[in-house]
gemmi code that builds the backbone of each chain (N, CA, C; Angstrom):
import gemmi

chains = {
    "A": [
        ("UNK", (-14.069, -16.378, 1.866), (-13.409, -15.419, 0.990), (-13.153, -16.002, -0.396)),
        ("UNK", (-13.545, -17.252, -0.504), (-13.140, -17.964, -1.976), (-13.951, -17.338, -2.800)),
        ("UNK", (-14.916, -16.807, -2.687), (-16.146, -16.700, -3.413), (-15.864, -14.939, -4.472)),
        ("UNK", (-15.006, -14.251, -3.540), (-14.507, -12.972, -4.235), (-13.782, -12.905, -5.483)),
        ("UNK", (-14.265, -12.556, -6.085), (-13.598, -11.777, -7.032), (-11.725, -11.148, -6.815)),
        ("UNK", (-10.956, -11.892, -6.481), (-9.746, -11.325, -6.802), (-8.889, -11.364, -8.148)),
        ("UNK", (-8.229, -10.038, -8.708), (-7.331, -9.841, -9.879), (-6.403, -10.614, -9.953)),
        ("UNK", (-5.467, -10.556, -10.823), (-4.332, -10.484, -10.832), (-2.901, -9.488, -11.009)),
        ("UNK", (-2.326, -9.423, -10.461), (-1.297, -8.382, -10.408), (0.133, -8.022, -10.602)),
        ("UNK", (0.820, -7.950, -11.862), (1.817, -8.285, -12.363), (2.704, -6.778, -12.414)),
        ("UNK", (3.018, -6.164, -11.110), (3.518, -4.931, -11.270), (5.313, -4.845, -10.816)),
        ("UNK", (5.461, -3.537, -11.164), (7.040, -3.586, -11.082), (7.117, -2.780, -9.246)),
        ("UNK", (7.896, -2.633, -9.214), (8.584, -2.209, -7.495), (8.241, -0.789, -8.006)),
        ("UNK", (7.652, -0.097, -6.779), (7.745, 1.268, -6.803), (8.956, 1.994, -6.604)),
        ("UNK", (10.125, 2.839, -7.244), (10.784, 3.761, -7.090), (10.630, 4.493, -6.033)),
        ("UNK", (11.344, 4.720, -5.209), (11.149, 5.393, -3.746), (12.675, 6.163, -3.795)),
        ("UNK", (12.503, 8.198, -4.417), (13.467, 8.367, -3.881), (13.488, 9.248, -2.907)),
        ("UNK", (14.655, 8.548, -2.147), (14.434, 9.374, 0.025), (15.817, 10.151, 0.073)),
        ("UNK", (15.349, 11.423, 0.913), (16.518, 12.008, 1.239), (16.588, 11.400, 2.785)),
        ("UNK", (17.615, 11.040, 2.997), (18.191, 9.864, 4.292), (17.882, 11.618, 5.461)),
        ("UNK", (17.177, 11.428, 6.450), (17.228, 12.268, 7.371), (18.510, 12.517, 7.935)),
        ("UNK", (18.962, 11.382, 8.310), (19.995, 11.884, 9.560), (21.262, 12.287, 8.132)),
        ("UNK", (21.587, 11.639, 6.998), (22.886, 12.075, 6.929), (22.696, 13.094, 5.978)),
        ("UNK", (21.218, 13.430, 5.144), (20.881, 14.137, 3.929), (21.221, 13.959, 2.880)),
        ("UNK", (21.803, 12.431, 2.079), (22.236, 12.207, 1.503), (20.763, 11.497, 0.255)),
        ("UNK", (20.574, 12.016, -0.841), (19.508, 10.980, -1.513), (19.866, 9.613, -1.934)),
        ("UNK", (18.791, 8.943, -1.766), (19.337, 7.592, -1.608), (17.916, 7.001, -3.134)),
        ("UNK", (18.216, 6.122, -3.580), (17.001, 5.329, -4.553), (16.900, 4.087, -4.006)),
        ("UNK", (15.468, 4.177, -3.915), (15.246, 2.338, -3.530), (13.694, 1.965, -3.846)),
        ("UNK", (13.678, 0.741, -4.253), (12.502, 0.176, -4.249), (12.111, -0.569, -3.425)),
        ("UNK", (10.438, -0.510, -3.660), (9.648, -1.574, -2.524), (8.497, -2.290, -3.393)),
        ("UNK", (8.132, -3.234, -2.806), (6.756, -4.066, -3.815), (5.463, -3.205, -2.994)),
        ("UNK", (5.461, -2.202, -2.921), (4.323, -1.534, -2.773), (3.172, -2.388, -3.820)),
        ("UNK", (1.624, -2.086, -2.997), (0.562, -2.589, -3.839), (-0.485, -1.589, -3.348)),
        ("UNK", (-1.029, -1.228, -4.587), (-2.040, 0.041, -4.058), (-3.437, -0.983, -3.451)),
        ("UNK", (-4.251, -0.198, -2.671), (-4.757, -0.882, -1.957), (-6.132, 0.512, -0.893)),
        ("UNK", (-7.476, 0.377, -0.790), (-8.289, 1.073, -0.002), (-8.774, 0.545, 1.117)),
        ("UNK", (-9.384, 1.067, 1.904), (-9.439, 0.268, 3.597), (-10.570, 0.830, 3.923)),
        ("UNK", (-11.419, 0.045, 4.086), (-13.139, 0.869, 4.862), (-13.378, 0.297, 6.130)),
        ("UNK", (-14.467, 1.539, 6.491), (-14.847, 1.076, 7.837), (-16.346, 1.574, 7.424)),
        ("UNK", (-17.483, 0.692, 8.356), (-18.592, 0.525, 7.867), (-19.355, 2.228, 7.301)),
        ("UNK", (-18.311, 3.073, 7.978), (-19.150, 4.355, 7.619), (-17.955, 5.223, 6.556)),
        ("UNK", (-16.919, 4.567, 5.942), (-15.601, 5.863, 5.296), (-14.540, 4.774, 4.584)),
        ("UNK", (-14.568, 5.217, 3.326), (-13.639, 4.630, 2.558), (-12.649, 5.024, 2.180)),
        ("UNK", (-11.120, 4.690, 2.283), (-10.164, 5.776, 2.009), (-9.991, 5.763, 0.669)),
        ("UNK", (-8.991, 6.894, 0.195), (-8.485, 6.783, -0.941), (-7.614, 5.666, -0.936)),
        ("UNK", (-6.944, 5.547, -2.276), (-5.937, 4.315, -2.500), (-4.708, 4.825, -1.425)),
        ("UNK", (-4.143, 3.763, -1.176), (-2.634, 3.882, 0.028), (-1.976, 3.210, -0.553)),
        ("UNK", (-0.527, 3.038, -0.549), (0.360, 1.840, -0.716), (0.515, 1.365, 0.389)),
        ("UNK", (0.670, -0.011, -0.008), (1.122, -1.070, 1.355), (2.236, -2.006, 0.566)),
        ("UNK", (3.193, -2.380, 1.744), (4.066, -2.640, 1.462), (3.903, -4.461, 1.409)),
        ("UNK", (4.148, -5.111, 0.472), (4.084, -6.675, 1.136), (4.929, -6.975, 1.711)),
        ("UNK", (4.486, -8.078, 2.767), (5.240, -7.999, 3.655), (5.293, -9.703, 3.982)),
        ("UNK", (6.147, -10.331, 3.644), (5.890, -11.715, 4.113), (6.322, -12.441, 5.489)),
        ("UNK", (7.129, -11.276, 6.108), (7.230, -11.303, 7.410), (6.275, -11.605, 8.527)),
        ("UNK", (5.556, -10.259, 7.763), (4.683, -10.133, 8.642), (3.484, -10.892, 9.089)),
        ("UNK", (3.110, -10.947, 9.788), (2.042, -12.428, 10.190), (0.833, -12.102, 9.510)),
        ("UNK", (0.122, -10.605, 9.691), (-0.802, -9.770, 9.043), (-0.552, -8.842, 8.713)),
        ("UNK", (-1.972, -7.725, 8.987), (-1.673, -6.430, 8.059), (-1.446, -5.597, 9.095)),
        ("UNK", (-0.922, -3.990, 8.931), (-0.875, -3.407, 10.021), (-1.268, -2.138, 9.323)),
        ("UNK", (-1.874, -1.076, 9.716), (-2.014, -0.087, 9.751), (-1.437, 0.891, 10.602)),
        ("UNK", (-0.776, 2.245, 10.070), (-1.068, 2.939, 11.426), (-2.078, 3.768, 11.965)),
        ("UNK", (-2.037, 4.246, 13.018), (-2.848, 4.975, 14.003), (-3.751, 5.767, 13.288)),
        ("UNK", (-3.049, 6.530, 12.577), (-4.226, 7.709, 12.047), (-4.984, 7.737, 10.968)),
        ("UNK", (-4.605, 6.074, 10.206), (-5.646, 5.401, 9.105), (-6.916, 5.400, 9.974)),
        ("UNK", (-6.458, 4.244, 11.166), (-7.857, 3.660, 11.800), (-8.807, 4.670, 12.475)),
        ("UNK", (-8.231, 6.278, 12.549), (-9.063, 7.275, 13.120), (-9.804, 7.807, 12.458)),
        ("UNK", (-9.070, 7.853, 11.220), (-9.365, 8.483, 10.024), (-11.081, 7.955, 9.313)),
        ("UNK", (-10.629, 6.387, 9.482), (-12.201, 5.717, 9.288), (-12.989, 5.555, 10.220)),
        ("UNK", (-12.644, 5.652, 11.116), (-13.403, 6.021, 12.572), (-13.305, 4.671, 13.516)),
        ("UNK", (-13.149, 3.809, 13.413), (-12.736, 2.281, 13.690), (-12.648, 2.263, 14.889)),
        ("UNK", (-13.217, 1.295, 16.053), (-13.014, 0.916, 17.604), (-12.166, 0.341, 17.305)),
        ("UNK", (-11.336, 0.711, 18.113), (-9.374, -0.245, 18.711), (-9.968, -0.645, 20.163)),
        ("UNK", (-9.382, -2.147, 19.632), (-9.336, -2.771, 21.017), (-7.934, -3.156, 21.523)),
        ("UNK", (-8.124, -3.421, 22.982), (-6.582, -3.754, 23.397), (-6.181, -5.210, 23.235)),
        ("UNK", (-5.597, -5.411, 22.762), (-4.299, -6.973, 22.237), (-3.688, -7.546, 22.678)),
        ("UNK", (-2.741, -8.373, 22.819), (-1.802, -8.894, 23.183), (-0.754, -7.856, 22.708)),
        ("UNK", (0.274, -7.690, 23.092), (1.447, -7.389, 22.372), (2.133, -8.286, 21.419)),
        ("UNK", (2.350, -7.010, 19.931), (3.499, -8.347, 18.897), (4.413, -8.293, 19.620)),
        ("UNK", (4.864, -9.349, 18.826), (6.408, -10.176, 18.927), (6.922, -9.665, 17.846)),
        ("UNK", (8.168, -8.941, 17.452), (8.585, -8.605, 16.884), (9.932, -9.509, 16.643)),
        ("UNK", (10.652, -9.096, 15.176), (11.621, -9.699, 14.884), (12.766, -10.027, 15.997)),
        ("UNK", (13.221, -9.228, 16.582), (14.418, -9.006, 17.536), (13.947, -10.137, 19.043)),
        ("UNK", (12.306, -10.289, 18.772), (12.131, -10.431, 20.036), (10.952, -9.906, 20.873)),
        ("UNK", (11.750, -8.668, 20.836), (10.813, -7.528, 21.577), (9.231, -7.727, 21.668)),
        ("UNK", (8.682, -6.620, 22.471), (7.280, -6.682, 22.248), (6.966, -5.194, 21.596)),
        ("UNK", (5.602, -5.297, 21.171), (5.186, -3.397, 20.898), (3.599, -3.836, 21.374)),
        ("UNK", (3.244, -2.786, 22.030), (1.948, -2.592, 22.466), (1.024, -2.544, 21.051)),
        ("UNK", (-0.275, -2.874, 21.004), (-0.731, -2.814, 19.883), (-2.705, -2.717, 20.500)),
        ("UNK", (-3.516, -2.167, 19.528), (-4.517, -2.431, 19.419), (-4.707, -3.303, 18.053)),
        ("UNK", (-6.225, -3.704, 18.350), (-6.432, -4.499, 16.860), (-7.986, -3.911, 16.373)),
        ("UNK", (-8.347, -4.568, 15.120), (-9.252, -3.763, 14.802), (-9.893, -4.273, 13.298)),
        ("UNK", (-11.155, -4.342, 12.971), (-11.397, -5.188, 11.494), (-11.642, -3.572, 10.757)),
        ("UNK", (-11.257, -4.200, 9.375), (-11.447, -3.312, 8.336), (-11.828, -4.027, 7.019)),
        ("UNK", (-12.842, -3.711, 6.000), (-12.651, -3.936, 4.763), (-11.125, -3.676, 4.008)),
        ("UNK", (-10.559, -4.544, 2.767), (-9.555, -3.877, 2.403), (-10.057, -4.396, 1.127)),
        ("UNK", (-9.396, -3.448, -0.368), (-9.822, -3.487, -1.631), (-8.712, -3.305, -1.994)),
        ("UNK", (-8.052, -4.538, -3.152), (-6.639, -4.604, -3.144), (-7.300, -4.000, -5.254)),
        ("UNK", (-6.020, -3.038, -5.466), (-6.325, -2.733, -6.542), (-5.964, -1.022, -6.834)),
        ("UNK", (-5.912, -0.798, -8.098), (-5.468, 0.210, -8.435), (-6.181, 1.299, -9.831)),
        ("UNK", (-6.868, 2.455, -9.745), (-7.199, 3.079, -10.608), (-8.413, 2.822, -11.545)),
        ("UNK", (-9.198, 2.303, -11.069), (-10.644, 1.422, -11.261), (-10.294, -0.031, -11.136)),
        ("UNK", (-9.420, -0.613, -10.982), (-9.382, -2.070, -11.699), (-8.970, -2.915, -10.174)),
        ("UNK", (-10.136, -3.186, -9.474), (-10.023, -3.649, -8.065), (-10.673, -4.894, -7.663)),
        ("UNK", (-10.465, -5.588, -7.063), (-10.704, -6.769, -6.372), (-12.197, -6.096, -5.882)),
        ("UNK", (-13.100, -7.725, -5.175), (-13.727, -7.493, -4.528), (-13.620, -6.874, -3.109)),
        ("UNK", (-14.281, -6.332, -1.779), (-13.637, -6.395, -0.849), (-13.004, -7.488, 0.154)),
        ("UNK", (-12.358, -7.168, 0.468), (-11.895, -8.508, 1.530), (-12.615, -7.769, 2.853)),
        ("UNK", (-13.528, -8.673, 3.357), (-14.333, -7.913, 4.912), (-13.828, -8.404, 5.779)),
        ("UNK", (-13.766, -7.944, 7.312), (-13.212, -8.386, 8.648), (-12.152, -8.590, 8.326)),
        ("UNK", (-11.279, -7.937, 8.292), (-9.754, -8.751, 8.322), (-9.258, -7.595, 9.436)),
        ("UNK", (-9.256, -8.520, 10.416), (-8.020, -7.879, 11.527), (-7.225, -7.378, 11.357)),
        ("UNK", (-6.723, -6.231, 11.877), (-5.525, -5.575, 11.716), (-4.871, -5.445, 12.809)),
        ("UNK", (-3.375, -4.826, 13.157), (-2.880, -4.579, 13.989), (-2.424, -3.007, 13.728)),
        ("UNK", (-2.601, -2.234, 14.817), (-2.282, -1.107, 14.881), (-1.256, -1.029, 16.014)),
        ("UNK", (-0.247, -0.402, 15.567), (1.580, -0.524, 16.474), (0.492, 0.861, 17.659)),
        ("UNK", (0.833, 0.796, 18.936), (0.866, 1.965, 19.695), (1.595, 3.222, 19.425)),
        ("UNK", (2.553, 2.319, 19.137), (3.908, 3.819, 19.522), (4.603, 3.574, 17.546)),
        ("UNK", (4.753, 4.838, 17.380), (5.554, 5.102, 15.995), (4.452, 5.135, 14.940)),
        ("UNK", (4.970, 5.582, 13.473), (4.119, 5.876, 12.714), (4.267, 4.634, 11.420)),
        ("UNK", (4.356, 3.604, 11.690), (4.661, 2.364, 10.738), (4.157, 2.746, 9.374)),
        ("UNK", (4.746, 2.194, 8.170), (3.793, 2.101, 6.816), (2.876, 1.137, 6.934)),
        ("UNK", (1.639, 0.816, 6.144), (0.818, 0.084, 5.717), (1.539, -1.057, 5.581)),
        ("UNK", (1.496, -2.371, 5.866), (2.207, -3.681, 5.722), (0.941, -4.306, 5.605)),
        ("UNK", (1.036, -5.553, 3.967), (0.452, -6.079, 3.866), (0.631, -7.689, 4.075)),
        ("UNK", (0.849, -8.662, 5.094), (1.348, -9.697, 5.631), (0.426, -11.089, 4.670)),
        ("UNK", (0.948, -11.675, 5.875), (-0.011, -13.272, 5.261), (-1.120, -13.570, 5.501)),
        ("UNK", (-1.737, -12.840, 6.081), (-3.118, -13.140, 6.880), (-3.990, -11.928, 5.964)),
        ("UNK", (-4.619, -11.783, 4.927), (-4.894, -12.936, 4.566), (-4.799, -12.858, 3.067)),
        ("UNK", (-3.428, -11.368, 2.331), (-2.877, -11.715, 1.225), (-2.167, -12.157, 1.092)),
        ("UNK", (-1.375, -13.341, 1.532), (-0.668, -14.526, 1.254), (-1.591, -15.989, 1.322)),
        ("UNK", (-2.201, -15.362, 2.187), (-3.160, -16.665, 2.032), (-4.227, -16.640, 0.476)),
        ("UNK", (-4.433, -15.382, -0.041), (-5.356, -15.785, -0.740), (-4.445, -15.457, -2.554)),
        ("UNK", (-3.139, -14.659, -2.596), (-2.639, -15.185, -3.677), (-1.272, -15.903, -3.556)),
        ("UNK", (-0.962, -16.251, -5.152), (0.270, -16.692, -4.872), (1.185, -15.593, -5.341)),
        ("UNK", (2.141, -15.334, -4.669), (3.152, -14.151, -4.645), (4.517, -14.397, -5.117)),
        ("UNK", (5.288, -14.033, -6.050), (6.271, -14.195, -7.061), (6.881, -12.918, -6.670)),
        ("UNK", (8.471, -12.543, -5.930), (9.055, -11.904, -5.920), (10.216, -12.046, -7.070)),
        ("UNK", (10.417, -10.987, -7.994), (11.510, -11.027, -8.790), (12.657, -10.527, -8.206)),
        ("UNK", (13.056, -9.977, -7.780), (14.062, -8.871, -7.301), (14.516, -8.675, -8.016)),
        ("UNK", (15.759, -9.497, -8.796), (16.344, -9.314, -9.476), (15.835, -7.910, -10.425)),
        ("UNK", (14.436, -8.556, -10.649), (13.994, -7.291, -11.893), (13.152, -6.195, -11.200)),
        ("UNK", (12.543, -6.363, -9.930), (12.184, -5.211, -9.248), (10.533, -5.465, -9.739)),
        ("UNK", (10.291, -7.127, -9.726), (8.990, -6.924, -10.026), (8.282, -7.911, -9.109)),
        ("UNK", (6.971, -7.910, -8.864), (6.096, -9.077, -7.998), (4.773, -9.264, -8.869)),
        ("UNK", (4.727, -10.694, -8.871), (3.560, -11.300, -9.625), (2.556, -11.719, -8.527)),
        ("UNK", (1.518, -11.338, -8.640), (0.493, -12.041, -7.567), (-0.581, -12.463, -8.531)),
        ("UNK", (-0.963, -13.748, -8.339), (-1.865, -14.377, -8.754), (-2.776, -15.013, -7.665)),
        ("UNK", (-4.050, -15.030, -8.112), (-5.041, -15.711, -6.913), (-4.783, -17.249, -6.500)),
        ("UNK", (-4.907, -17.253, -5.882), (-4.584, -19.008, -5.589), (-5.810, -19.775, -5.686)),
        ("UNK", (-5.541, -20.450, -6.480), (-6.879, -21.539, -6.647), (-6.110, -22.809, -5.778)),
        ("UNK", (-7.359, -23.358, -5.025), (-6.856, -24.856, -3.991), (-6.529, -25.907, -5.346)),
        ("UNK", (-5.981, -26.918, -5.483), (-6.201, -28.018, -6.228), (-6.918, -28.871, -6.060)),
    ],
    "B": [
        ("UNK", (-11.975, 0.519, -23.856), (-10.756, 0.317, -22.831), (-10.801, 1.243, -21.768)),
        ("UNK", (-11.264, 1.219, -20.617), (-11.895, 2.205, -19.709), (-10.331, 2.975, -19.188)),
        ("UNK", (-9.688, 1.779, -19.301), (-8.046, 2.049, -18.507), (-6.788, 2.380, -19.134)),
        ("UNK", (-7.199, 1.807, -20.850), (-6.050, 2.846, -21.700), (-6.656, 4.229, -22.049)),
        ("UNK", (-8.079, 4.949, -21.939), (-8.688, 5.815, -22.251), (-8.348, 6.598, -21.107)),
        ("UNK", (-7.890, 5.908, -19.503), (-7.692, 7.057, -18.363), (-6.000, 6.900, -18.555)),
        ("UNK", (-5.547, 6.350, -18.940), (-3.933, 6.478, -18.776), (-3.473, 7.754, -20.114)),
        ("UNK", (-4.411, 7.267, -21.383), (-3.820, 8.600, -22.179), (-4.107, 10.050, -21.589)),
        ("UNK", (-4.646, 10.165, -20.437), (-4.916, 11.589, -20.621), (-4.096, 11.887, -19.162)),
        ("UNK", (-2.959, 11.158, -18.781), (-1.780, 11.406, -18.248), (-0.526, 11.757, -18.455)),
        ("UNK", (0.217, 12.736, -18.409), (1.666, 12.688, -19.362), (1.837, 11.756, -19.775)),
        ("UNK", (2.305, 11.556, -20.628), (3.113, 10.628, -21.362), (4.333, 9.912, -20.458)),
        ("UNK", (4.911, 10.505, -19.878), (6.057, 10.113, -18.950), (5.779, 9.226, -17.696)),
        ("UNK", (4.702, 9.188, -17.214), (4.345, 9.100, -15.886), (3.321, 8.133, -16.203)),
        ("UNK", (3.073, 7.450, -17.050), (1.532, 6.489, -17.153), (2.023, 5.643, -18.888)),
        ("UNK", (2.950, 5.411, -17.822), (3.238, 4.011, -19.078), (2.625, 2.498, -18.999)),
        ("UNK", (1.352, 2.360, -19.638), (0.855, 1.451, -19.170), (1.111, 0.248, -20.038)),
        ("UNK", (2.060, -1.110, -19.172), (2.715, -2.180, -20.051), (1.641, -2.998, -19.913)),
        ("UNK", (1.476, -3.823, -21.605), (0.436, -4.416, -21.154), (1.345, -5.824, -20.839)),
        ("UNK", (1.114, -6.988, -20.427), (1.612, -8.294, -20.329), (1.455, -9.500, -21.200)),
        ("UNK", (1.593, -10.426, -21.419), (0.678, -11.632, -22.205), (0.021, -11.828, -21.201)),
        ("UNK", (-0.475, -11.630, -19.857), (-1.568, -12.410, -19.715), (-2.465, -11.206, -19.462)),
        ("UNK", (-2.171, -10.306, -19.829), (-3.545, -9.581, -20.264), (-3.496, -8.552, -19.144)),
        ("UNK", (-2.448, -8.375, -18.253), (-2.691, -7.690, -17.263), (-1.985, -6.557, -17.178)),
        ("UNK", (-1.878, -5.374, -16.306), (-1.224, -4.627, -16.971), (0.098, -4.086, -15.363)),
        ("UNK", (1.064, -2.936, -15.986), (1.949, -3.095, -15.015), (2.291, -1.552, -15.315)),
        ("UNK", (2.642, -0.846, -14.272), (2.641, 0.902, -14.506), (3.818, 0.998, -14.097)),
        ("UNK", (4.414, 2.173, -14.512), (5.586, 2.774, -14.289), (5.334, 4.192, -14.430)),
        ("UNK", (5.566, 4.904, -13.448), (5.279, 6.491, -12.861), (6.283, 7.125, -12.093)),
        ("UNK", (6.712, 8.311, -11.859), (7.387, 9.396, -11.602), (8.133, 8.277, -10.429)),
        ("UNK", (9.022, 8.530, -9.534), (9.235, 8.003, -8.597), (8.343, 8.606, -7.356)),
        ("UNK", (8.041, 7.719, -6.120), (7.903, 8.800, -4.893), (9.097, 9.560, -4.185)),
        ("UNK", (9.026, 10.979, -4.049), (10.343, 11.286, -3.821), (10.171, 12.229, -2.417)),
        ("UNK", (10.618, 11.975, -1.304), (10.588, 13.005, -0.190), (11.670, 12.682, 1.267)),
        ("UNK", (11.039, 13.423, 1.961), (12.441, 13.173, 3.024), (11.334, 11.996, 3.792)),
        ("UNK", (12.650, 10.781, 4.614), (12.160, 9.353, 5.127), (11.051, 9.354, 5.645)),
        ("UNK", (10.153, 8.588, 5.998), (8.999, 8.821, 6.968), (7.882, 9.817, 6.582)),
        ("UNK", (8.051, 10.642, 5.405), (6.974, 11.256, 5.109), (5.939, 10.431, 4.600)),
        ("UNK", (4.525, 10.990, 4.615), (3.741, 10.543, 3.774), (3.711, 11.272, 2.383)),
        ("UNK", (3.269, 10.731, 1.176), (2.909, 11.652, 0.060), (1.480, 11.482, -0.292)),
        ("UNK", (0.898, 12.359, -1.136), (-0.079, 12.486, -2.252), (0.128, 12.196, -3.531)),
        ("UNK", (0.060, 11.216, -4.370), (0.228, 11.172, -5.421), (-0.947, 11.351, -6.671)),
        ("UNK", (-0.849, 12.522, -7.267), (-2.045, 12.671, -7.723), (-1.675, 13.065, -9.474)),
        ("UNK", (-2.271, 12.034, -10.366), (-1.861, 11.503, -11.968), (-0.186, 11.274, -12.058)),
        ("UNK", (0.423, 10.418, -11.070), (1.653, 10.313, -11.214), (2.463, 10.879, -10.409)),
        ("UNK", (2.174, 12.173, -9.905), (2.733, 13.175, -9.395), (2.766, 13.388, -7.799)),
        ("UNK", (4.298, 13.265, -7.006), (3.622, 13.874, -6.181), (3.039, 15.042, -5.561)),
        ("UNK", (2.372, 15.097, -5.305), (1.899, 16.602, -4.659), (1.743, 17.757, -3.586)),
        ("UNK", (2.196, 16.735, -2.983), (2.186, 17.106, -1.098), (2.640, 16.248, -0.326)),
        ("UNK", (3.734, 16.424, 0.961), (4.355, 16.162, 1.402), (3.834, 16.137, 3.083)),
        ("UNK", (3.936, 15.203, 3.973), (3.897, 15.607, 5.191), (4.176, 14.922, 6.001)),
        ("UNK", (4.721, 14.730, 7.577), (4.900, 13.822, 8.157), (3.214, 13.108, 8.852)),
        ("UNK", (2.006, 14.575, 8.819), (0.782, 13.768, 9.155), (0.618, 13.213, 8.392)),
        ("UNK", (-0.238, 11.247, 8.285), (-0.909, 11.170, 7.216), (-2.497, 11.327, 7.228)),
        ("UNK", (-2.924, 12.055, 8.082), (-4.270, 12.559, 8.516), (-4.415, 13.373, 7.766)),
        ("UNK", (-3.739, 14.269, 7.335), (-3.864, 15.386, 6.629), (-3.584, 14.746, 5.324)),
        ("UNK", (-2.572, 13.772, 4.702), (-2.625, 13.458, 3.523), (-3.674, 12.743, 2.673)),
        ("UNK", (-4.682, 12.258, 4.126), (-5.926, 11.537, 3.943), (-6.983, 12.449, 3.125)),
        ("UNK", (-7.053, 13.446, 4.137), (-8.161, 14.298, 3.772), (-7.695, 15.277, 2.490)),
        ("UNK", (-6.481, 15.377, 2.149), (-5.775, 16.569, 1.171), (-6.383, 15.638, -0.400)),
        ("UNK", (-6.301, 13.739, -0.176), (-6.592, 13.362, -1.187), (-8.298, 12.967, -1.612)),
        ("UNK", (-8.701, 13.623, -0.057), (-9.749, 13.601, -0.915), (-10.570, 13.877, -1.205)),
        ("UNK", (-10.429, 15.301, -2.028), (-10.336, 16.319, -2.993), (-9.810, 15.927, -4.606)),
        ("UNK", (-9.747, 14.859, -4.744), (-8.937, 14.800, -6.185), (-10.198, 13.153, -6.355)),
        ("UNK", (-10.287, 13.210, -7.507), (-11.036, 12.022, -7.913), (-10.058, 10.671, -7.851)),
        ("UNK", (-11.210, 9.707, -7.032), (-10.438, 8.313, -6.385), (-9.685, 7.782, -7.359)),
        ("UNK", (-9.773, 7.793, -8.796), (-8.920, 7.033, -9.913), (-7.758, 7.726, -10.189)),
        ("UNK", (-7.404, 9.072, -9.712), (-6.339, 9.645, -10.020), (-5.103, 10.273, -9.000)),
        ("UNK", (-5.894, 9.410, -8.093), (-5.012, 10.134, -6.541), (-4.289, 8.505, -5.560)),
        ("UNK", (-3.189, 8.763, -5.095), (-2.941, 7.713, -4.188), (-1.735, 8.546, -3.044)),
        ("UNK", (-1.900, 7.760, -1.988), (-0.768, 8.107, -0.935), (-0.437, 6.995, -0.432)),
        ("UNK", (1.365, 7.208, -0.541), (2.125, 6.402, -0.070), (3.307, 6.786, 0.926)),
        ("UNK", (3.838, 6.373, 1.613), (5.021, 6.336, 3.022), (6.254, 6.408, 1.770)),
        ("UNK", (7.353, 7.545, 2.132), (8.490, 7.731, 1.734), (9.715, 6.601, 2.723)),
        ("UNK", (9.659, 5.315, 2.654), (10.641, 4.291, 3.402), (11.941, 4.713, 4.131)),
        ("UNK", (12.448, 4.137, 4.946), (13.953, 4.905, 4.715), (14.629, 4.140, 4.493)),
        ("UNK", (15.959, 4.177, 3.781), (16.910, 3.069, 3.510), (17.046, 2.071, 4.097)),
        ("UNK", (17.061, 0.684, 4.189), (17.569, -0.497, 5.146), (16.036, -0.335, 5.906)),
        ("UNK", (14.821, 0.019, 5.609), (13.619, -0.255, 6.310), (13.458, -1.513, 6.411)),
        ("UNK", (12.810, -2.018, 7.885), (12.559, -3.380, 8.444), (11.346, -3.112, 9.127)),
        ("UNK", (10.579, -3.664, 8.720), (9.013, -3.934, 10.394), (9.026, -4.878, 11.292)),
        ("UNK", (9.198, -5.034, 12.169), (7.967, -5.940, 12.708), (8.648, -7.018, 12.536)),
    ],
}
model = gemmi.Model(1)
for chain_id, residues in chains.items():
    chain = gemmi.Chain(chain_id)
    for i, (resn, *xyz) in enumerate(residues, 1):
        res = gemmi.Residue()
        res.name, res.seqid = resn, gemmi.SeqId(i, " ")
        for name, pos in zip(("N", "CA", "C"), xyz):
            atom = gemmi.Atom()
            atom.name, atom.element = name, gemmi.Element(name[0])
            atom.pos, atom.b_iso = gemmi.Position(*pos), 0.0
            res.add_atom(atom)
        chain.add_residue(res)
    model.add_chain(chain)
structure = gemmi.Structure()
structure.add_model(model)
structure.setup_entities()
């Protein structure tokens, strides 16, 4: 993957405003969303946001991305989740094209994903293998994230 | 400028494109706004459609040309994954 073409990406937190279901109250919040497309050898999506996620070990999709591109799910191990727990999961490779409004990376090919069984998760973009391939600068303070490619020394 | 030539022909409000010193650039657009767990359409800034499928938000976007359309998950407060 050294050999790709990756940007750089100096964007602010997306504005997210939610009306809270259970109490109906609007709430404002941000996330380091990063726009981002996902192929499968025959269907390319439009742009999605994904959330970075440094938690997370990898990327996850949900269910009706990977149908959507038509993608074989295979059966997994179960994650390990924060608490502990387990969640049933399939897994599954996809191209992903990190980038926004013409101005995009090369693709990143085969990168495993995890697809949750149960619930409708957001797009999470983990360490496997955009942490591995930039370096990631959370501001909070200012509601911004710097990603730069990582060159080895 | 392929990318200040597609940002002017966006409101003005919604396609503020900052440039950086290192040459890169950083957007600021409408907020995403809907009830938790939805998906949206965001199409020149805007959103456009709302739904809890995102099967349908898949195919709704695409109908709109790939440089001017995106969909994203409405979070809910205190969101955690995984």
């Amino acid at each position: 993957m050294t050999d790709k073409k990756l940007l750089p990406f100096h964007l602010n937190y997306t504005e997210v405003d939610v009306v809270d279901k259970v109490t109906g109250r609007p709430r404002i919040i941000y996330f380091p969303y990063l726009s981002c497309r996902f192929g499968s050898p025959t269907k390319t999506s439009r742009e999605v946001l994904g959330l970075l996620d440094s938690g997370s070990d990898g990327v996850i999709i949900p269910l009706d991305l990977a149908k959507y591109l038509g993608l074989p799910l295979r059966d997994a191990d179960p994650m390990k989740v924060a608490d502990g727990k387990s969640t049933p999961r399939w897994t599954t490779e996809v191209s992903i094209i990190l980038g926004r409004a013409g101005r995009y990376c090369s693709p990143i090919d085969n990168v495993t994903v995890s697809i949750p069984r149960d619930g409708d998760p957001p797009i999470l973009l983990g360490r496997d293998p955009i942490f591995q391939l930039y370096k990631i600068t959370f501001i909070e303070a200012e509601k911004k994230f710097l990603m730069d490619p990582y060159k080895p020394k | 400028m392929q990318r200040e030539n597609r940002a002017a022909g966006w409101p003005m409000e919604v396609s503020k494109m900052q440039s950086t010193k290192e040459g890169m650039c950083s957007r600021k657009e409408e907020p995403i706004n809907g009830t938790a767990g939805q998906w949206v359409v965001v199409h020149r800034g805007v959103v456009i459609a709302r739904d809890d499928n995102m099967t349908k938000m898949l195919q709704l976007a695409e109908k709109y040309p790939e440089e001017e359309v995106y969909i994203g998950k409405v979070l809910f407060p205190g969101a955690s994954f995984y």
